[in-house]
C-alpha atoms as one frame of an Amber mdcrd trajectory, in Angstrom:
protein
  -6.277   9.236 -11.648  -7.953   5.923 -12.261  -9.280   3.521  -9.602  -6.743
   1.100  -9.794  -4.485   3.750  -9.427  -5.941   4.764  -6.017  -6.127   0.750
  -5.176  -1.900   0.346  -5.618  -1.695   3.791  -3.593  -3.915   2.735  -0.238
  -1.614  -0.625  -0.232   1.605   1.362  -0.132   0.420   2.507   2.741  -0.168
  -0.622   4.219   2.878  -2.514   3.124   5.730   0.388   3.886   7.786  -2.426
   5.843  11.343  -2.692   5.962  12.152  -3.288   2.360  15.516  -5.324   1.453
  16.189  -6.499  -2.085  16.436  -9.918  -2.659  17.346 -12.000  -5.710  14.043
 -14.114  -5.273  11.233 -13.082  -7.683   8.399 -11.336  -5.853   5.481 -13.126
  -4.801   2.925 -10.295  -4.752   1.850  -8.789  -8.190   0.678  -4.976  -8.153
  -2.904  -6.986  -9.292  -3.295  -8.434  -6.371  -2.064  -5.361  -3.999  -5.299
  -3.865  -5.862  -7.479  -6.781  -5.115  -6.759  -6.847  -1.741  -7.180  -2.939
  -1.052 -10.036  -2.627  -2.863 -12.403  -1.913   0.040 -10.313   1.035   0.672
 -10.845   3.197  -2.953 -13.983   4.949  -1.651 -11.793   6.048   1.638  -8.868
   6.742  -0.031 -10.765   9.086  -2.645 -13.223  10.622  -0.227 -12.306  10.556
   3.498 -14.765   9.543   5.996 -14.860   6.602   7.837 -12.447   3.541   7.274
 -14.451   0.010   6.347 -13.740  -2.952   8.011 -13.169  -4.691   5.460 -10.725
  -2.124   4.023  -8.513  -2.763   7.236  -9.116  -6.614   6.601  -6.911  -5.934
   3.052  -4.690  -3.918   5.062  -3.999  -6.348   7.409  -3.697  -9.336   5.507
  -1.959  -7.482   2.627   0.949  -6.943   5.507   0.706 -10.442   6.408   1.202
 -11.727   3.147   4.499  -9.666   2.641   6.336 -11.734   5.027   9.828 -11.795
   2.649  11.890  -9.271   1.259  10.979 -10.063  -1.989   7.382  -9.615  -0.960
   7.862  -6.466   0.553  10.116  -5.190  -2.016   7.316  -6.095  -4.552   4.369
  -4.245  -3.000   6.821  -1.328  -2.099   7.332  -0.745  -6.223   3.560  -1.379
  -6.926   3.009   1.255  -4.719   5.851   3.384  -5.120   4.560   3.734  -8.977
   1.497   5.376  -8.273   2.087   7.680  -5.252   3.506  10.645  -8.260   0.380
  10.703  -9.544  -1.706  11.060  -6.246  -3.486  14.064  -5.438  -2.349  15.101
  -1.989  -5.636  14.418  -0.333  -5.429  10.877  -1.786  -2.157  10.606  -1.163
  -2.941  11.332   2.675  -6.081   9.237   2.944  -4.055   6.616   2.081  -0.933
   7.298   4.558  -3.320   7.232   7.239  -4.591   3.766   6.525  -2.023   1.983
   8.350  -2.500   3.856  11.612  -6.749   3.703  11.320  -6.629  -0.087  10.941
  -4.051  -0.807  13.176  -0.889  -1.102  11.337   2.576   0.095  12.370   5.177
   1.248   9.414   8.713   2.032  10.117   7.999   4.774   7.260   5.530   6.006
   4.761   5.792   5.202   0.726   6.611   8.220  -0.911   7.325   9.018  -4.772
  11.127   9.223  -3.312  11.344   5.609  -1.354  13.883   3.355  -1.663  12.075
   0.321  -2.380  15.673  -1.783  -2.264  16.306  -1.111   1.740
């Protein structure tokens, strides 16, 4: 699994909102989902303690998805990399939300709808 890989995984985790498809284009490319989690790769591949400014990308990365077509957008950024998580990647990065303070209605799975 490659690094940007991990990146789109950790902001699934922080951007499992309540997804509704839209016909307006997405505002939120998977490149910057990566940007903005990047703090979190080291976490999300090895555990330990959460950076701050990992939670910062959380935060504003949930923020930022403040349509349905922004929601919808990170949701299949994400969605397309959680199959190819490890499971102890896969649940470093479902934690992320709750460690920096972020409540999800759900978590991004392999099998989320990404158009409700």
């Amino acid at each position: 699994m490659n690094n940007a890989t991990c990146l789109v995984l950790v902001v699934a985790m922080a951007m499992a909102l309540s997804v509704v498809a839209t016909a307006a284009p997405p505002k939120i490319s998977c490149g910057e989902v990566t940007t903005t989690l990047a703090p979190c790769f080291e976490y999300v591949l090895g555990g330990g303690k959460v950076p701050v400014n990992c939670c910062d990308g959380v935060k504003s990365l949930y923020k930022a998805a403040n349509t349905s077509a922004n929601r919808r957008s990170v949701c299949i950024c994400l969605k397309s990399v959680t199959g190819s998580a490890s499971p102890v990647t896969l649940k470093n990065a479902k934690s992320l939300p709750g460690k920096c303070g972020v409540s999800l209605p759900f978590e991004i799975t392999p099998a989320i709808d990404c158009n409700k």
